[in-house]
C-alpha positions in Angstrom: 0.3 51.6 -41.5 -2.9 53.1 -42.2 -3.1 54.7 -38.1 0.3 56.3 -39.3 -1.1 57.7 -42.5 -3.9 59.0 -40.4 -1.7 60.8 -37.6 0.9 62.4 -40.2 -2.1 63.9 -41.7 -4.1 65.0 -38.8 -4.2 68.2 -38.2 -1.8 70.3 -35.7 -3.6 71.1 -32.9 -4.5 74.8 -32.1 -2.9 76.7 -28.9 -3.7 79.6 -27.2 -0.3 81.9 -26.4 1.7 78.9 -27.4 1.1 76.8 -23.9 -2.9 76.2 -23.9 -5.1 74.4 -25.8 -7.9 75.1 -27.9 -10.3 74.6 -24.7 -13.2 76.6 -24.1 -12.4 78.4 -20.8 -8.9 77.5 -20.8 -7.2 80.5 -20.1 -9.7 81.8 -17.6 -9.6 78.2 -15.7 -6.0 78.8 -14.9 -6.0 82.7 -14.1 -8.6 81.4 -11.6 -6.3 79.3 -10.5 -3.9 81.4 -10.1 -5.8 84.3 -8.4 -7.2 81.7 -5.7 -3.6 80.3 -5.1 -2.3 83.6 -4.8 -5.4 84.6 -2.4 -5.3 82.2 -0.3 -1.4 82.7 0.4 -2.2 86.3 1.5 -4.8 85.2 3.9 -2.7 82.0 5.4 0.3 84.7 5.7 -2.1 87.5 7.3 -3.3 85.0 10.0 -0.4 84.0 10.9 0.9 87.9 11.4 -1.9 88.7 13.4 -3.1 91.4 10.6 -6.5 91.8 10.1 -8.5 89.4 7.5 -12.3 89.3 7.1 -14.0 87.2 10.1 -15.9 84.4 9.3 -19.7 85.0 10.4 -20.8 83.9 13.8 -22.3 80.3 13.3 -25.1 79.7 15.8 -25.1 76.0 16.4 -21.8 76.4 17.9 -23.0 77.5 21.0 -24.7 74.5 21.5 -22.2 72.2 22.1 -21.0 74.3 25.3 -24.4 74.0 26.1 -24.6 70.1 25.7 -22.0 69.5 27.7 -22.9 72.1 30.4 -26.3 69.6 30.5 -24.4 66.1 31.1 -22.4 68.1 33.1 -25.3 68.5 35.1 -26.8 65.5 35.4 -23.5 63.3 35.7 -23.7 61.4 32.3 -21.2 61.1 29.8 -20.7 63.0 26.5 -20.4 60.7 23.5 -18.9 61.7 19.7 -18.4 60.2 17.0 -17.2 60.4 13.2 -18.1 57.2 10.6 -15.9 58.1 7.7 -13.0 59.0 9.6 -9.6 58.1 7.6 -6.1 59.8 7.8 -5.3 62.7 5.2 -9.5 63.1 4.5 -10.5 66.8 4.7 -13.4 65.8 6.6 -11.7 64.3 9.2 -9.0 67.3 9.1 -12.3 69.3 10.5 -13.3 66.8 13.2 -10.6 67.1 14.9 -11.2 70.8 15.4 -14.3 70.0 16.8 -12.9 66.7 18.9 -10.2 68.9 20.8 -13.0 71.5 21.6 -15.1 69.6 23.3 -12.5 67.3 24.9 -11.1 70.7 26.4 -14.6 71.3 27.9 -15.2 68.3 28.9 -11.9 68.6 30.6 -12.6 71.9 32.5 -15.8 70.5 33.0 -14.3 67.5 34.7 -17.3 65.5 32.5 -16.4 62.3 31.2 -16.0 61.8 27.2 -16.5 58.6 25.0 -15.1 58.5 21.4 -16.2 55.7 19.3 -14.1 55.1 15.7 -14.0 53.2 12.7 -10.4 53.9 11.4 -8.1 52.2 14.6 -5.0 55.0 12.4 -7.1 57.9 13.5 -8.3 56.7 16.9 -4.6 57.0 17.7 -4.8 60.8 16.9 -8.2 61.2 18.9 -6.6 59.7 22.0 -3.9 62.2 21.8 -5.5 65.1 21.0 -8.3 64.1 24.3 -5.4 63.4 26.3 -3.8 66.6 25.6 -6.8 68.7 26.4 -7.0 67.0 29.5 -3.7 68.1 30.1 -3.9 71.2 29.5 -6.5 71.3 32.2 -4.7 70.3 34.6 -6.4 67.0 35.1 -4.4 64.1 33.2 -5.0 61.6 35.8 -9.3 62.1 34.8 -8.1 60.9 30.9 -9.4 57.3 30.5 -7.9 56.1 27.3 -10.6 53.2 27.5 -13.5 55.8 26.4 -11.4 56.4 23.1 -12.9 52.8 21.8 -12.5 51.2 18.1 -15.5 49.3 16.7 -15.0 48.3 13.6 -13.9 49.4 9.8 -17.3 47.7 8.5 -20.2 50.4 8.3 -23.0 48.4 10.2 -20.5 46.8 12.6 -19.2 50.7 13.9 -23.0 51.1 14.0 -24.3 48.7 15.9 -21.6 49.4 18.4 -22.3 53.0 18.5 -25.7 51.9 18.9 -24.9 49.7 21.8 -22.4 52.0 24.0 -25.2 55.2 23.7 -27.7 52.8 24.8 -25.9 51.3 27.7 -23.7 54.5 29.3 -26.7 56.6 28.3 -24.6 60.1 27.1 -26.4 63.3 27.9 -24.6 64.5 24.5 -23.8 63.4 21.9 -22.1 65.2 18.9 -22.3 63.2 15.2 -19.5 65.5 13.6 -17.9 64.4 10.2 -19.1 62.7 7.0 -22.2 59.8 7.4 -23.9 57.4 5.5 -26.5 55.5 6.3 -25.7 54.7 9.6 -26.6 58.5 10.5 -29.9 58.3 11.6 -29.5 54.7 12.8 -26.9 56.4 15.4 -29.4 59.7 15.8 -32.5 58.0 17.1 -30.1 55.6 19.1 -29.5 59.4 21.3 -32.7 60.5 21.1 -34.1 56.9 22.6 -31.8 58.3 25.9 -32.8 61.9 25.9 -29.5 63.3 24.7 -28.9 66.5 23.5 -27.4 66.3 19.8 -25.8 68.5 18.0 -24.5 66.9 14.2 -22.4 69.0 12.0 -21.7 67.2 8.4 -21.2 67.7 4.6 -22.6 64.7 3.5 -25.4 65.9 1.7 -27.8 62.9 1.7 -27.6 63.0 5.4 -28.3 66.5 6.1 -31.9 65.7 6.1 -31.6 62.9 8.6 -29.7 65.4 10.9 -32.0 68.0 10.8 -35.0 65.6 11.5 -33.6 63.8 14.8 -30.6 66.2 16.0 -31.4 69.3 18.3 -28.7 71.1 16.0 -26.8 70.8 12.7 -24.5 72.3 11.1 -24.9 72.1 7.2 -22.5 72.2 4.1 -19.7 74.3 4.3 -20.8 75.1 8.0 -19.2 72.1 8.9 -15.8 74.1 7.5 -16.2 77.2 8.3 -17.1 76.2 12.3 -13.6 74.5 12.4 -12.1 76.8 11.7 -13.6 79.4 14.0 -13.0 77.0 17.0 -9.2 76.0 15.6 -8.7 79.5 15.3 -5.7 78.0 12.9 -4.1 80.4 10.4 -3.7 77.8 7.7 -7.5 76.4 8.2 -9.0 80.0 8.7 -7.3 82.0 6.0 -8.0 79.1 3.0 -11.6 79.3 4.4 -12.1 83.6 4.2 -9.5 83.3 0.6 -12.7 80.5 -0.5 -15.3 82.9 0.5 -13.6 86.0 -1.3 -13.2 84.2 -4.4 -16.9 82.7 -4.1 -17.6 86.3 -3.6 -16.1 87.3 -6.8 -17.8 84.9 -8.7 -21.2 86.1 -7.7 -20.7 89.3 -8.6 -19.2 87.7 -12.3 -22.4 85.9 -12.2 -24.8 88.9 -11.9 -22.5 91.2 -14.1 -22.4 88.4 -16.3 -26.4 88.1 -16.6 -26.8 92.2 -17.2 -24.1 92.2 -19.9 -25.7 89.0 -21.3 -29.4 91.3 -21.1 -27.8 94.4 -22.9 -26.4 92.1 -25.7 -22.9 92.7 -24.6 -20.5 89.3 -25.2 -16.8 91.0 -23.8 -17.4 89.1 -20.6 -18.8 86.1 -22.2 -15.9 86.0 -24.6 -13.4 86.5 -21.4 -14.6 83.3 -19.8 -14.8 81.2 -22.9 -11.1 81.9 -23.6 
C-alpha cells in the first residue's frame, strides 16, 4: 500500500517536445542518429550508382599481402590464414572475408596453394566457398583442395595448437592473421616467424595490436582493419557506411574544436545544444 502511496505521489516525469525525456543530451543523441542514418543511406545509394563519394585513403599494408604471396609463390610454399574469433553475423568476421576472397583470388592466379584454418566449423563452410569460387573464377577449379580449408577446434588453445602444428609442419611462406585475437595471437605469430614467413596481421582487437606489431612484418590497426575491407571488396554497402563513419567522425572533430573555442570565449550556445 505504502509503494502505491509513494507512486501516486511521485512526481510526473519531465519531457522534452512531448516524446523525450529529461536526459542530458537527449535530443542531440537522436538528431545524431538521425543525421548518420540518413548519411550513410546517401553514401550506400551513391556507390551503388557509380557517383562519386570520397575515397578512402590508400592503406599501405595492403600492398603487402600481394607481395607475400608473390614470395611463397616463389619459393613453392603454401600460404596460410587464419581468423580465431570467427562466428556467423560478427562484424569482424564480415571483414575477413573481404580479405579471404582476396587473397584466395591471388593465390588462384598465382596457381599457389592456400590453407585456411577455423575455429567456427558454420563459417568454415563460407570460407570453402568463397576459396572455391576464386579459384573458379580463375579458371583453375580442379587446383581447389577443399582439404586445406581445415576446422580445428571451437576451444581457444585447441585452434591454437593446431594452427601451431599445420605452420610448423607445411611450413607457409605467408601467413596472414586477419580478424579479432586473443591470446593465442602471438602464440600463432612466433609459430610463422620460427619458419621464415612473411606475415602480414590486420585486427581490431586492441590488446593484440601490440603483439602484432612486435612479431608480424605488417599490421593493420583499429579501424584499418575496416577501412582495408572495404577498399579490396570495393562493396557499395561496406564502402559507403565506412566514408558516411568518417564524415560524421569528421563532423564531430570539428564540434570538438568549435566546441573548445566557444567554451574559451565564455560562449555556452553550443554547450547548451549538446546538453539538450
Amino acid at each position: 500500500m505504502s509503494d502505491l502511496l509513494l507512486f501516486l505521489a511521485a512526481e510526473a516525469p519531465k519531457y522534452k517536445w512531448g516524446i523525450f525525456r529529461d536526459v542530458k543530451g537527449c535530443v542531440f543523441g537522436f538528431l545524431v542518429g538521425i543525421a548518420l542514418f540518413v548519411l550513410t543511406y546517401i553514401m550506400i545509394q551513391r556507390a551503388r550508382a557509380g557517383l562519386k563519394i570520397p575515397e578512402i585513403r590508400h592503406i599501405p599494408g595492403l600492398e603487402a599481402f600481394e607481395e607475400a604471396v608473390g614470395r611463397a609463390t616463389e619459393m613453392g610454399r603454401p600460404v596460410h590464414i587464419t581468423d580465431y574469433y570467427e562466428y556467423m553475423g560478427d562484424y569482424d568476421t564480415f571483414a575477413f572475408w573481404s580479405y579471404l576472397s582476396h587473397v584466395a583470388k591471388l593465390c588462384a592466379s598465382y596457381d599457389t596453394r592456400i590453407i585456411n584454418t577455423n575455429s567456427d566449423y558454420l563459417t568454415m563452410v563460407v570460407n570453402e566457398e568463397i576459396i572455391r569460387q576464386a579459384y573458379l573464377e580463375a579458371g583453375r577449379p580442379d587446383a581447389f583442395n577443399r582439404d586445406d580449408v581445415r576446422f580445428l577446434s571451437d576451444w581457444q588453445f585447441g585452434y591454437t595448437m593446431g594452427v601451431a602444428g599445420i605452420v610448423a609442419r607445411e611450413k607457409p611462406a605467408a601467413q596472414f592473421l586477419i580478424g579479432y585475437f586473443y591470446a593465442e595471437a602471438l602464440i600463432i605469430a612466433e609459430s610463422g616467424n620460427l619458419v621464415g614467413a612473411v606475415q602480414v596481421a590486420a585486427t581490431s582487437a586492441t590488446a593484440q595490436m601490440p603483439f602484432f606489431v612486435a612479431a608480424c612484418d605488417y599490421t593493420l590497426i583499429g579501424e584499418e582493419y575496416y577501412a582495408g575491407a572495404a577498399l579490396l571488396s570495393k562493396e557499395p554497402v561496406i564502402y559507403g557506411s565506412v566514408v558516411a563513419e568518417d564524415l560524421m567522425r569528421v563532423a564531430f572533430y570539428a564540434l570538438i574544436i568549435a566546441g573548445a573555442i566557444l567554451a574559451t570565449l565564455k560562449v555556452d550556445a553550443l554547450r547548451n545544444a549538446v546538453l539538450f
